[in-house]
C-alpha positions as CSV (number, residue, x, y, z in Angstrom):
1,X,0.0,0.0,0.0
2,X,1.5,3.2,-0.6
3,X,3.3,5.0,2.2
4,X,2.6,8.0,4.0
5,X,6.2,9.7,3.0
6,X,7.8,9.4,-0.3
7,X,11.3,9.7,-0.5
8,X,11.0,13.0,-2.7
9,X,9.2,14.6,0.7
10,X,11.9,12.9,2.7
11,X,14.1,15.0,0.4
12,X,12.6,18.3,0.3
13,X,12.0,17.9,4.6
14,X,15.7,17.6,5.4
15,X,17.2,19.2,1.9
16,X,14.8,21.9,1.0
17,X,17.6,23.4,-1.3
18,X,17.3,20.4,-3.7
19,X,14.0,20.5,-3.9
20,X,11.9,23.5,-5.2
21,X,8.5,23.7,-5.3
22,X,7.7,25.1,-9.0
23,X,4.8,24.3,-11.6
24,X,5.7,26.9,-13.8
25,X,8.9,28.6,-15.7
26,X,9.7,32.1,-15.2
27,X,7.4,34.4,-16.6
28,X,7.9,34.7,-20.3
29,X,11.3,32.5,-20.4
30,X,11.6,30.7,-23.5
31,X,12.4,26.8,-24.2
32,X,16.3,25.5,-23.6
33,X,16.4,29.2,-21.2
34,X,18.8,28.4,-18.1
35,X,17.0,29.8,-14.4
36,X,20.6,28.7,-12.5
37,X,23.3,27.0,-12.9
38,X,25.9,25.0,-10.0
39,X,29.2,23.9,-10.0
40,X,30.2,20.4,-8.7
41,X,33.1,19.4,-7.5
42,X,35.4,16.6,-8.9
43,X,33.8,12.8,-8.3
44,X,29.9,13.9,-8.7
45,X,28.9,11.8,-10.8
46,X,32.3,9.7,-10.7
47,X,33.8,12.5,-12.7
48,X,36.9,13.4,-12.4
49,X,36.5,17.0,-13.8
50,X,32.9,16.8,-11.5
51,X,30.2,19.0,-13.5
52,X,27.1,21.7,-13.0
53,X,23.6,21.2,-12.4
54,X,21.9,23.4,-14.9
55,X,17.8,24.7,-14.1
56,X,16.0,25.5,-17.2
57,X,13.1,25.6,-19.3
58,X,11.2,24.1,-21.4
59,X,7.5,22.7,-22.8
60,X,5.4,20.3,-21.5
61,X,2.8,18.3,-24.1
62,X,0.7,20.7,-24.1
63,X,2.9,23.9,-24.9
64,X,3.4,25.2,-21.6
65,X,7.2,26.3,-20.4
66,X,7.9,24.7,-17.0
67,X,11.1,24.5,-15.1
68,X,13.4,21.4,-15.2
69,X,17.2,20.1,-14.6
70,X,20.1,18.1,-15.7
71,X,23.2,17.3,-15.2
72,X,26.5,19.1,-17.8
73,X,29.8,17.7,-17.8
74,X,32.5,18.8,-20.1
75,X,36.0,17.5,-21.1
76,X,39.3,19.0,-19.6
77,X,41.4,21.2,-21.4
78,X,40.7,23.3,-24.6
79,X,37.7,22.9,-26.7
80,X,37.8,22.6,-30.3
81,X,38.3,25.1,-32.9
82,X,34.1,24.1,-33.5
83,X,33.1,24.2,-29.9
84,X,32.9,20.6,-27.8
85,X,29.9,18.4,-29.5
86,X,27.7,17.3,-27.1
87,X,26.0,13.9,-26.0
88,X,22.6,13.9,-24.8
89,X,22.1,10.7,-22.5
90,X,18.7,9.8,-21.1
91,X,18.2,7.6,-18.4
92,X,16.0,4.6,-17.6
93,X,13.1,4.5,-15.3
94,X,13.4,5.7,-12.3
95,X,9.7,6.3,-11.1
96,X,7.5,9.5,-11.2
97,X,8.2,12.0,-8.6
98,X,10.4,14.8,-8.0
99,X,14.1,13.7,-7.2
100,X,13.4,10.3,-8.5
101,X,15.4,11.6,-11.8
102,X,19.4,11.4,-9.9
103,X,20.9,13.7,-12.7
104,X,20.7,17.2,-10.7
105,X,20.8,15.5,-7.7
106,X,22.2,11.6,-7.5
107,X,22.0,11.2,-3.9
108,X,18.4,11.3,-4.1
109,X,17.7,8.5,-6.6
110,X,17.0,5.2,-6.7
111,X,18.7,1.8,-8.4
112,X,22.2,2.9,-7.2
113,X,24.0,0.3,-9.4
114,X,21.8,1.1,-12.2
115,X,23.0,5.1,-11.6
116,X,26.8,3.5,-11.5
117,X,26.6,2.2,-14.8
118,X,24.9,5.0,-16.6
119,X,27.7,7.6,-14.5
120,X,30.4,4.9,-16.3
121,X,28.9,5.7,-19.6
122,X,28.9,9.1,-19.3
123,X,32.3,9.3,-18.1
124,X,33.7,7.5,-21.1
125,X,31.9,10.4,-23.4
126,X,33.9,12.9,-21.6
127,X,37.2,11.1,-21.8
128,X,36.3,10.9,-26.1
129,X,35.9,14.5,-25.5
130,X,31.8,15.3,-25.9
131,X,30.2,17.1,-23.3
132,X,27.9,15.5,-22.0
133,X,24.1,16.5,-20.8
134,X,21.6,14.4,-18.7
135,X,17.9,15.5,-18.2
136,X,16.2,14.3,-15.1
137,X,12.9,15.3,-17.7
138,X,9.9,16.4,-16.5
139,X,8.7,16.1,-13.0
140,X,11.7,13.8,-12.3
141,X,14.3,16.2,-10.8
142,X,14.2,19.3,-9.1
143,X,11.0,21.0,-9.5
144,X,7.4,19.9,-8.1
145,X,5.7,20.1,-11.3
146,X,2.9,16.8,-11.2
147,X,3.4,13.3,-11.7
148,X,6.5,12.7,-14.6
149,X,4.5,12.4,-17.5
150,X,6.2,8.8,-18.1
151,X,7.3,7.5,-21.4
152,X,5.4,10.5,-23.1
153,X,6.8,11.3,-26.2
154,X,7.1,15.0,-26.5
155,X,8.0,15.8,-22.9
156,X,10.5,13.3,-22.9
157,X,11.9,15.3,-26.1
158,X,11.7,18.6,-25.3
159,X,13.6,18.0,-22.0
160,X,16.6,16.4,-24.1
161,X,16.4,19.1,-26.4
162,X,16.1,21.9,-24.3
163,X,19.6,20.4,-22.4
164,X,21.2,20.8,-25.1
165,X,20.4,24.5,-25.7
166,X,20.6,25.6,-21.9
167,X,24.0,23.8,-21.6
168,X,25.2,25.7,-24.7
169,X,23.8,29.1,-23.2
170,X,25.3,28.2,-20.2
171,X,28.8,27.4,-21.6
172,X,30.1,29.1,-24.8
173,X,33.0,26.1,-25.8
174,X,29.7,23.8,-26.5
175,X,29.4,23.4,-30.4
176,X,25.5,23.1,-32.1
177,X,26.3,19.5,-33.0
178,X,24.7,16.9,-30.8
179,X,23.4,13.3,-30.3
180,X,21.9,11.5,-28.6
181,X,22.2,7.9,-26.3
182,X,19.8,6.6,-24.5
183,X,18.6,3.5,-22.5
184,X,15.0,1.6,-21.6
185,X,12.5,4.6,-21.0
186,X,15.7,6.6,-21.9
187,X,16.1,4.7,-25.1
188,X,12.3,5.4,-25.8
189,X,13.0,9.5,-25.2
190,X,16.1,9.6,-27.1
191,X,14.5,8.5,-30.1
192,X,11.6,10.7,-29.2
193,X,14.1,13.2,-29.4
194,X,15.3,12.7,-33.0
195,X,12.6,12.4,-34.4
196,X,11.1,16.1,-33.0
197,X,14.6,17.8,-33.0
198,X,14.1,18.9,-37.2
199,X,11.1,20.5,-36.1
200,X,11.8,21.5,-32.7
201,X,15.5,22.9,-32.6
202,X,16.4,23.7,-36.4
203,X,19.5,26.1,-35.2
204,X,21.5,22.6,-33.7
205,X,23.0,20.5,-35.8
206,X,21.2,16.5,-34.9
207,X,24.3,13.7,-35.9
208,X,22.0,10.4,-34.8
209,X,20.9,8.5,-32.0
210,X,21.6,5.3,-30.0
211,X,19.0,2.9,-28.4
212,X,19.6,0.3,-25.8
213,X,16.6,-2.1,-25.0
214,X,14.2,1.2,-26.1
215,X,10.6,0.8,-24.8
216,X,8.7,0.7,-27.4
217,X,4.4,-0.9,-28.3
218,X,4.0,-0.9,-25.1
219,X,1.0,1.4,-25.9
220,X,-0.3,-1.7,-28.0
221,X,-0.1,-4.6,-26.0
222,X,-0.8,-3.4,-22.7
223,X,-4.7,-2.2,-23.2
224,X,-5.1,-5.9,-24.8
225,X,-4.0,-7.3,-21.6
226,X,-4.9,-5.5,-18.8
227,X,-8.9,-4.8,-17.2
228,X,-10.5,-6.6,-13.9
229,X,-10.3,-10.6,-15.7
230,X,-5.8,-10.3,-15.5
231,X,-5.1,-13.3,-13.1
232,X,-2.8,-13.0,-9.8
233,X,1.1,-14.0,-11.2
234,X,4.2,-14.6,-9.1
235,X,6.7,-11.4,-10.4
236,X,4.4,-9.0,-11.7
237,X,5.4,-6.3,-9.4
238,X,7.6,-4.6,-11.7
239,X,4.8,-4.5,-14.9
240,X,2.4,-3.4,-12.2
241,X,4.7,-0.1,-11.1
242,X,5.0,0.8,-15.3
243,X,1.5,0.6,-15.9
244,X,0.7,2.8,-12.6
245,X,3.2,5.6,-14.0
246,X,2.4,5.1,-17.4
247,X,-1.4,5.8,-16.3
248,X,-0.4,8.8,-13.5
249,X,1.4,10.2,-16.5
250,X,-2.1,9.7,-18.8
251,X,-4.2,11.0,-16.3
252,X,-2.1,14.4,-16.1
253,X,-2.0,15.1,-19.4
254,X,-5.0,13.5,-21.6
255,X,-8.2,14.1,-18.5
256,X,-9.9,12.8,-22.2
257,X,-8.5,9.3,-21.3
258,X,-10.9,9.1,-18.3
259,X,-8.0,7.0,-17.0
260,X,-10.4,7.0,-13.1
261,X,-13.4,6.1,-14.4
262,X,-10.9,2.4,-15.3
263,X,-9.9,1.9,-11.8
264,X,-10.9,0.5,-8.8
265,X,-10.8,2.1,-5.0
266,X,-7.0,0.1,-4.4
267,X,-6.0,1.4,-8.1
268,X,-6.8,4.8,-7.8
269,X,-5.2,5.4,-4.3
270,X,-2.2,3.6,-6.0
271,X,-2.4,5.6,-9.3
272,X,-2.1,8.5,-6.8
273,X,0.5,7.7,-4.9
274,X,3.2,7.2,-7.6
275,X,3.3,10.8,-8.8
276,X,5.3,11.4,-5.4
277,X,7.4,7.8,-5.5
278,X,10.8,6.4,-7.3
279,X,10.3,3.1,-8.5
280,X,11.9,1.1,-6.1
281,X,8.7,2.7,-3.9
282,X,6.5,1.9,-6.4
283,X,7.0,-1.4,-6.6
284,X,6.9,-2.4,-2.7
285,X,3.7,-1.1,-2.5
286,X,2.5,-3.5,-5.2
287,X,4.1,-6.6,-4.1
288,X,1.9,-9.2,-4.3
289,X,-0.8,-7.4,-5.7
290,X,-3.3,-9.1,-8.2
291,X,-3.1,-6.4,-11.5
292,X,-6.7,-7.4,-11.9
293,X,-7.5,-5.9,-8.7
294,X,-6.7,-2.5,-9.9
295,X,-9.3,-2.3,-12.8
296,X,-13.5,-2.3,-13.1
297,X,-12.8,-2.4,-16.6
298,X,-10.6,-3.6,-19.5
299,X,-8.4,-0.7,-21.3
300,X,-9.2,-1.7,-24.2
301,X,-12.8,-0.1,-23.7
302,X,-13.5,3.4,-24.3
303,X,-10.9,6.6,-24.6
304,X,-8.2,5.1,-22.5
305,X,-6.6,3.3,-25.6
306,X,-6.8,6.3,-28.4
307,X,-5.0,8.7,-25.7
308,X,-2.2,6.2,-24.8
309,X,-1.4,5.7,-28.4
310,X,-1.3,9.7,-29.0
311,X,0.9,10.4,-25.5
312,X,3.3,7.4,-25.9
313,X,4.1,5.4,-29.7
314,X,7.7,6.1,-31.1
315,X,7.1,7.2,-34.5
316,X,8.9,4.9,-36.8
317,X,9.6,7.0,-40.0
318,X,10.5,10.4,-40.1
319,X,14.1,10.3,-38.8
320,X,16.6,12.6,-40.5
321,X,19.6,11.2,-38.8
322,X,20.9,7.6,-38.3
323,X,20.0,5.4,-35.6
324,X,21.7,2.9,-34.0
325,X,19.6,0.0,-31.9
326,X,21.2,-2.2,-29.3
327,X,18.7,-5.0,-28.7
328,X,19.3,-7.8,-26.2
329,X,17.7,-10.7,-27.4
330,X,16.4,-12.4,-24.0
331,X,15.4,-8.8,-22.8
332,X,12.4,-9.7,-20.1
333,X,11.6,-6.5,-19.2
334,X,10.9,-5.3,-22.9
335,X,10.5,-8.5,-24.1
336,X,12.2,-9.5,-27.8
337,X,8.7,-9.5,-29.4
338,X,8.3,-5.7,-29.1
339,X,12.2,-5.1,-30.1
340,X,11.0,-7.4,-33.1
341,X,8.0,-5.7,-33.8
342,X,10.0,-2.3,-34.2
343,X,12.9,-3.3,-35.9
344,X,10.3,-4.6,-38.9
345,X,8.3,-1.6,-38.4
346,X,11.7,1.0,-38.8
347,X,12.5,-1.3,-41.7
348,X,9.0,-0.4,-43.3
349,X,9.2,3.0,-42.7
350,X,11.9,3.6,-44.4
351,X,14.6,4.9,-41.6
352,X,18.2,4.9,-41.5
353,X,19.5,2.3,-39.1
354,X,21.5,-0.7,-38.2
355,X,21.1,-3.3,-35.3
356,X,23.4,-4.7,-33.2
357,X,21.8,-8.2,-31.0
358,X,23.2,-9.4,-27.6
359,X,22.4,-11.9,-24.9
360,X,21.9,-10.1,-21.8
361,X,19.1,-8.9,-19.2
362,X,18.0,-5.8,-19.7
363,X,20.1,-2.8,-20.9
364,X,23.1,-4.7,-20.4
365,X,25.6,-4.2,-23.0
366,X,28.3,-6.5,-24.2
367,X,31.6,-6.1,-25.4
368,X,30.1,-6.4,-29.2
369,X,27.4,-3.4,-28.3
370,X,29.9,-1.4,-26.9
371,X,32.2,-1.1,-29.4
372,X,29.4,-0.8,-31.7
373,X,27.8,2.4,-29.9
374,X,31.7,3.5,-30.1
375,X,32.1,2.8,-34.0
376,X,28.6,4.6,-34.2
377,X,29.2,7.8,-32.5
378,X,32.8,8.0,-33.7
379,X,31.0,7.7,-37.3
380,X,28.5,10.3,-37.1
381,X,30.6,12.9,-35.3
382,X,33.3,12.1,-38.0
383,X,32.9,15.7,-39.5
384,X,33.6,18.5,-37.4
385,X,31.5,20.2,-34.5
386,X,29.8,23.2,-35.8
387,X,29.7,26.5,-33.6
């Protein structure tokens, strides 16, 4: 059941520096505009050089500015004669409240191993001499703005995006030329992100993108499955904490969805709860919960389903840039079938990318996909960075 004290009030009771309590941007500041920036001192992050939190702005689904943050780092030494390119990297889930994001503020998140590995990445960028950005996105990080509007498309890209332009404002050796990496729900935004960035941020200069184990159909599959008949499994607990934040996430930003008028007395209190909870919070409170329990009617019924297609399917032509997906094969979190589906569905539509298959759980990259993503980037970012 959920808790009476999330860790993001924890936070803001005995931290209320790293917390602020904000809906809205600053009057009339436009998208990628940077409210503060703070230095960090070396080993935030595990970097050597350490890096700044940077506050800025940007638009939610609907249009609105509202204040976010992310993490900068940027190489030692002299930039290039073009400015440093930059790296956008977007992280996996790490639930829906504020704090739950760990790029402004790592202390505060969950999955600390997870956090470790995504730090490593990053830190390799640097040392190949990209600066490197990381949005906690929307509702994630420091500001109270709602529940994280998880897996949504456009906020998920417009955070990225806007990075990139507040870390360039922020720091004049950053070039216009960027890409983007990204893994699970991060995988999911980053190629949110390239497909919106032509339209979205014509002054930068988009190279490609990289997708590790991307979410992706989830929006298809899960209103087939899901409604008041789903039967009590063993090790549901961590399908049962996506669906809640896809469906706070729904709620906030398509009221057409009706997403209440689908849940029961335990799934609304629960649906309420994770706007305030990381996922590690999440998913205690629905251990050993029956799914079924949670619904008075299938999803498949009524608005629900047209809303969650608009708020959350990757587009799957479109892309200007090349993209690079790393796939693991016995992935049980996104299982193969969707990776499957989307691979056949890119190859359809027409778009510009190559696949790379491994063996592993989840997001876990072998040697193979490493040097791949390495041979990828090194590719597109073969020209030189443009001021």
């Amino acid at each position: 059941m959920p808790k009476t004290m999330s860790r993001a009030a924890i936070a803001a009771a005995v931290t209320a520096a790293a917390l602020v309590a904000a809906t809205h941007a600053p009057a009339g500041a436009a998208p990628g505009e940077v409210i503060t920036t703070e230095t960090r001192p070396s080993g935030w992050h595990g970097m050597a050089g350490g890096g700044s939190v940077v506050e800025y702005t940007t638009l939610d689904s609907a249009g609105v500015e509202r204040p976010v943050s992310g993490a900068l780092f940027v190489p030692a030494g002299e930039a290039p004669a073009g400015g440093w390119p930059i790296i956008a990297y977007d992280h996996g889930t790490l639930g829906s409240g504020p704090s739950c994001g760990g790029q402004a503020d790592p202390e505060l998140a969950p999955l600390p191993v997870n956090r470790e590995a995504e730090d490593a990445l990053m830190a390799r960028l640097v040392d190949q001499g990209f600066a490197v950005v990381a949005p906690d996105y929307l509702g994630l990080g420091r500001f109270d703005t709602g529940p994280h509007p998880y897996l949504e498309v456009r906020s998920e890209a417009t955070a990225t995006i806007d990075l990139v332009r507040a870390a360039r404002a922020a720091n004049p050796d950053l070039s216009r030329t960027w890409s983007v990496i990204g893994a699970s729900q991060g995988g999911h935004a980053a190629l949110s992100a390239a497909h919106v960035q032509a339209e979205y941020a014509p002054e930068l200069d988009f190279r490609g993108t990289v997708a590790l184990d991307p979410a992706s159909d989830v929006e298809k599959v899960l209103p087939l499955l899901l409604g008041p008949g789903f039967p009590a499994l063993d090790g549901t607990a961590g399908i049962t904490s996506f669906t809640l934040s896809i469906l706070a996430g729904l709620r906030a930003t398509h009221p057409e969805a009706e997403v209440d008028s689908y849940l029961s007395p335990l799934g609304k209190e629960l649906v309420d709860a994770v706007g305030s909870e990381c996922i590690d919070e999440t998913v205690r409170d629905v251990k050993g919960l029956a799914m079924g329990d949670l619904f008075v009617r299938p999803l498949s019924e009524g608005p629900l389903r047209p809303a969650l297609t608009a708020y959350m399917t990757l587009p799957t032509s479109g892309y200007d840039a090349p993209i690079l997906l790393l796939l693991n094969a016995t992935d049980m979190v996104v299982p193969s079938p969707l990776h499957a589906a989307l691979v056949g569905q890119f190859a359809a539509g027409g778009v510009d990318f190559q696949t790379v298959t491994g063996f592993g759980q989840h997001t876990v990259m072998t040697q193979q996909m490493r040097d791949a993503l390495d041979a990828f980037v090194a590719r597109v970012h073969a020209a030189p960075p443009q001021r």
